[in-house]
C-alpha positions as CSV (number, residue, x, y, z in Angstrom):
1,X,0.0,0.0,0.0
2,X,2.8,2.4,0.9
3,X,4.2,1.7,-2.3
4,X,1.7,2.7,-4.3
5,X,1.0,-0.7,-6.0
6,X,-1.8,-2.3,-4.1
7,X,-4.2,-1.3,-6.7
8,X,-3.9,-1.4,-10.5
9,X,-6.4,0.0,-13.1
10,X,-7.8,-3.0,-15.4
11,X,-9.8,-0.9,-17.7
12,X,-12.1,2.0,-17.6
13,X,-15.7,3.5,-18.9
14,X,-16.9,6.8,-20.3
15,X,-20.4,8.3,-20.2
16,X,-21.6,10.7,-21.8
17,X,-24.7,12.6,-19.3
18,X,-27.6,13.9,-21.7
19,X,-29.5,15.5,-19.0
20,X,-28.5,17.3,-15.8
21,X,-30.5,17.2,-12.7
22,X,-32.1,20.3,-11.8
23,X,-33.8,21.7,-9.1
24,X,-37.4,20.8,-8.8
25,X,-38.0,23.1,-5.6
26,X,-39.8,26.2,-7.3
27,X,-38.2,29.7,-6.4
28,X,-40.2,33.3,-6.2
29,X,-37.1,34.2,-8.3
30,X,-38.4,38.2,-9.1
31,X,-39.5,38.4,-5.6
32,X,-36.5,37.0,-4.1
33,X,-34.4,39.4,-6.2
34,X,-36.7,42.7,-5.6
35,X,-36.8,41.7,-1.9
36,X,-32.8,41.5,-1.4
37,X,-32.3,44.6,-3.7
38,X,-35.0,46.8,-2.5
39,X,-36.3,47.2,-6.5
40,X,-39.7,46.9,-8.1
41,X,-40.3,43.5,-9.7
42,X,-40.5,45.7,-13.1
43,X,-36.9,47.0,-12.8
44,X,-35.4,43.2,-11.2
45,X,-37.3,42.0,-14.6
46,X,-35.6,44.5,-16.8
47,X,-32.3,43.9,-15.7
48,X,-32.5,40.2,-15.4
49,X,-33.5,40.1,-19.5
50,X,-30.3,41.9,-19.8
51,X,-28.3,38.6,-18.7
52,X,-27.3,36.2,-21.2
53,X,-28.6,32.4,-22.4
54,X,-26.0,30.6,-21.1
55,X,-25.6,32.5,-17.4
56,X,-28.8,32.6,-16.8
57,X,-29.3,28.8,-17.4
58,X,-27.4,28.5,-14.3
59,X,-30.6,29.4,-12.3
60,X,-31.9,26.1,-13.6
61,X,-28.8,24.0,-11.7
62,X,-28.3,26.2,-8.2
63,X,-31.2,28.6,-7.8
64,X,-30.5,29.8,-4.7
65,X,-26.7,30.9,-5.2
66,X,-27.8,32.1,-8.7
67,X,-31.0,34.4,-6.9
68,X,-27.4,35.2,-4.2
69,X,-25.3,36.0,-6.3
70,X,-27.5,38.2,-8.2
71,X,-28.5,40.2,-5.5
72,X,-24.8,40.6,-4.4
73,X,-23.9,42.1,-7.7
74,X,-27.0,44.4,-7.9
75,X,-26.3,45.9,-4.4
76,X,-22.9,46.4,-4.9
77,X,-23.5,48.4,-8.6
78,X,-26.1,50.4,-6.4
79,X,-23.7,50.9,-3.7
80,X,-21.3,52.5,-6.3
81,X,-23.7,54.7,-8.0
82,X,-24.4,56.5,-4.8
83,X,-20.6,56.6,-3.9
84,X,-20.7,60.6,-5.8
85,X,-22.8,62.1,-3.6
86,X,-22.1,60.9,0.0
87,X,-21.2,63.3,2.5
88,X,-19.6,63.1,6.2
89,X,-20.1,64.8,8.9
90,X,-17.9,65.3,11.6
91,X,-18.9,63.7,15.3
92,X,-17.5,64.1,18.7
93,X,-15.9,60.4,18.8
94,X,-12.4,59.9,19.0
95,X,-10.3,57.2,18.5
96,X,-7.6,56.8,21.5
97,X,-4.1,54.8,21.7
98,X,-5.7,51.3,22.8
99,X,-6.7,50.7,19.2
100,X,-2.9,50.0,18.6
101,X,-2.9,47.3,21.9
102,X,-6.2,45.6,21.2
103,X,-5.1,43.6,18.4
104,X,-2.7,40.8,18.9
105,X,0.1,39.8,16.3
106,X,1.8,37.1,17.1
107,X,3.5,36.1,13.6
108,X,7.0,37.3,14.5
109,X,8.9,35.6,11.3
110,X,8.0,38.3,9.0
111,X,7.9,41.1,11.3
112,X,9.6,44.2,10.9
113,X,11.6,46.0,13.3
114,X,10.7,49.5,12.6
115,X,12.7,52.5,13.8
116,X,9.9,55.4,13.4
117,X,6.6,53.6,14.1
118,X,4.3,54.1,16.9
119,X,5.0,50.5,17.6
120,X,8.0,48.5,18.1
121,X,7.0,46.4,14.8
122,X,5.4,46.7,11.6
123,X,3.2,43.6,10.4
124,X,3.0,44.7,7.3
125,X,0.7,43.1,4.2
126,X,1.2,40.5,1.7
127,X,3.4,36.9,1.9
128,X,6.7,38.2,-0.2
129,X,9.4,39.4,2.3
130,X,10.0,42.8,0.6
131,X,6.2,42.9,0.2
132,X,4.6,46.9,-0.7
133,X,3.8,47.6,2.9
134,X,7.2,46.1,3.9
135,X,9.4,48.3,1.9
136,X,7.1,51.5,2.1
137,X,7.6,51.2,5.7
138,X,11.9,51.0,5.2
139,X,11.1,53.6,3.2
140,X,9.7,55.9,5.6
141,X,12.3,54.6,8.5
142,X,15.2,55.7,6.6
143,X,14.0,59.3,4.9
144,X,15.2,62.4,7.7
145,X,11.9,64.2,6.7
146,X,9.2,61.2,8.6
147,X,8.9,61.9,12.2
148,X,6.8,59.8,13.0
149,X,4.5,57.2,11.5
150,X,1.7,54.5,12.2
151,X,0.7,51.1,10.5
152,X,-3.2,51.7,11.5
153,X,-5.3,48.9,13.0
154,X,-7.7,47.2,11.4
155,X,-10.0,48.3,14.4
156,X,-9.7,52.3,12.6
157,X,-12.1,52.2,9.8
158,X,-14.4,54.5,8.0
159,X,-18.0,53.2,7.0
160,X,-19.0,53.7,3.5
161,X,-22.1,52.4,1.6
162,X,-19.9,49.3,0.5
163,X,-19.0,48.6,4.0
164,X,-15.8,49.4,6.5
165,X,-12.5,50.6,5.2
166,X,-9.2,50.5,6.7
167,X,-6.5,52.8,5.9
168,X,-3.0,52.0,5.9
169,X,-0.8,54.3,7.0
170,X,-0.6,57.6,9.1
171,X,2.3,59.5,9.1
172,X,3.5,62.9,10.4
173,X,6.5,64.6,9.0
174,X,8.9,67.2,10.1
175,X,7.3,70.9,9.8
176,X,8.6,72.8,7.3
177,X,10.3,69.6,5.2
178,X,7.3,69.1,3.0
179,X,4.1,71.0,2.3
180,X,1.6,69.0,4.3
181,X,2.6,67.0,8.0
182,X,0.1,64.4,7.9
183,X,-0.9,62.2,5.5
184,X,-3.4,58.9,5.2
185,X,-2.0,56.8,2.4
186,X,-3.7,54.1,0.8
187,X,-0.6,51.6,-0.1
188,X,-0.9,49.3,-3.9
189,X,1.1,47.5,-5.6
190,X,-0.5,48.5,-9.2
191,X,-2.0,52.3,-9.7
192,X,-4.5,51.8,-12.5
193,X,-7.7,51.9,-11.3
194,X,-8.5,48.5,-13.9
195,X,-7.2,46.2,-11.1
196,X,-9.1,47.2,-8.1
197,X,-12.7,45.9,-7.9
198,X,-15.6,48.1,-8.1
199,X,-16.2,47.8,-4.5
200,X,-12.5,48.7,-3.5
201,X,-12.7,51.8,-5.7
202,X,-15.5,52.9,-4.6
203,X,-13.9,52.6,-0.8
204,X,-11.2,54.2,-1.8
205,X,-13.0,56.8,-3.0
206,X,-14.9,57.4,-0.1
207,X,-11.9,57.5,1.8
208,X,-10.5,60.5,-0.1
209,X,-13.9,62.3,0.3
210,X,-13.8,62.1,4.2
211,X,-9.9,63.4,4.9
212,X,-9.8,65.8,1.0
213,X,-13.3,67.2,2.0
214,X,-13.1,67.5,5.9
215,X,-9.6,67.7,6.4
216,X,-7.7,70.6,7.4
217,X,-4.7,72.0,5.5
218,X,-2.6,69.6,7.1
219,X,-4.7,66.5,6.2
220,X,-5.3,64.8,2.6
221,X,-5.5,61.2,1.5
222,X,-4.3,59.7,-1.6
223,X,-3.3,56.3,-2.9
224,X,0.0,55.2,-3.7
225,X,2.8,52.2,-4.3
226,X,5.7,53.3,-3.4
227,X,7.1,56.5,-0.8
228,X,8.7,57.9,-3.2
229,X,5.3,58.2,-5.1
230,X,3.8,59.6,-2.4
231,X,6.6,62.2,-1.7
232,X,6.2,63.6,-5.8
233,X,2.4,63.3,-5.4
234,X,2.6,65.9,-2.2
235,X,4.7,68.3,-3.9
236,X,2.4,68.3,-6.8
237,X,-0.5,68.7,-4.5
238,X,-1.4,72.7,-4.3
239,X,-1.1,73.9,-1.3
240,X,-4.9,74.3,0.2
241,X,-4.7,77.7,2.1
242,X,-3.3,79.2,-0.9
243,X,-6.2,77.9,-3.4
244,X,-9.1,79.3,-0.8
């Protein structure tokens, strides 16, 4: 058995399946759809027509993750529309230092020792070694004009209509080295807005609305993959008590 020779193949049959089973459970599947969606049965009617032959057959195999996954997609598209006109508004919570003790890391192998960090070590994103997060955060250790910076939480998050969104970063540099001392930065490995899902996008974008709209001079959010991006974006960005 060990070996791998306890059982040998003395010949073998193909079929060839002319019909699949299918469910035989009926399914409201307009009403399920306008229900989860919150649309009229005319509009989940429209847009189901709009699906093609061969995807739509697959409501014939696995209803209920077809009625699921519809309704995942159709809430998500909504969620995105209404992404341009959300708004904040400023409350009297705060956030206090515990949010950097309450969550434990204890995967030490890939930790970095950071010199500038809030905390002793960064556990940074991503499997590779010299992953984005890991060599933004070298980066930032070695450059005279960081003073300070912070890996944030997951427990810091900003709710948008797509759910919670974590930041990456936070980091304060020295006054007078660059235009603005603090910064939120979004870290990526890839720029181009054709490899981040809809949902992430539309996160990201409401990110930038809450720290570019609210903010004060000081404050402004932006996306980058690399330090040195985010160092040339800065100095590109004009400076905002000079534009008012």
């Amino acid at each position: 058995m060990k070996a791998g020779s306890g059982f040998v193949s003395e010949s073998r049959q193909t079929y060839t399946l002319t019909r699949g089973e299918t469910s035989q459970v009926k399914y409201d599947l307009i009403g399920k759809i306008s229900a989860g969606t919150h649309l009229t049965r005319r509009t989940v009617v429209k847009i189901l027509k709009t699906i093609q032959p061969a995807k739509f057959k697959m409501y014939q195999y696995n209803p209920e993750e077809f009625i699921s996954k519809v309704i995942k997609l159709i809430n998500e598209q909504k969620a995105t529309m209404i992404v341009d006109d959300i708004t904040y508004n400023e409350t009297e919570g705060r956030y206090d230092s515990s949010i950097f003790t309450l969550e434990k890391n204890h995967e030490f192998s890939k930790a970095y020792r950071a010199k500038k960090n809030v905390q002793d070590y960064v556990f940074a994103d991503g499997s590779a070694e010299k992953s984005v997060e890991r060599k933004f955060a070298e980066d930032m250790d070695l450059d005279d004009k960081v003073a300070v910076y912070a890996k944030l939480p997951r427990g810091f998050q900003i709710p948008t209509p797509v759910g919670n969104y974590a930041p990456d970063w936070a980091i304060a540099f020295k006054k007078g080295s660059v235009k603005h001392i603090y910064f939120i930065a979004e870290t990526k490995g890839s720029l181009s807005s054709m490899d981040l899902r809809p949902i992430e996008q539309a996160k990201i974008k409401c990110a930038k609305k809450l720290f570019n709209e609210m903010s004060t001079t000081d404050v402004i959010y932006e996306q980058v993959d690399s330090f040195k991006s985010l160092l040339d974006m800065m100095n590109e960005i004009p400076d905002k008590e000079n534009t008012k």
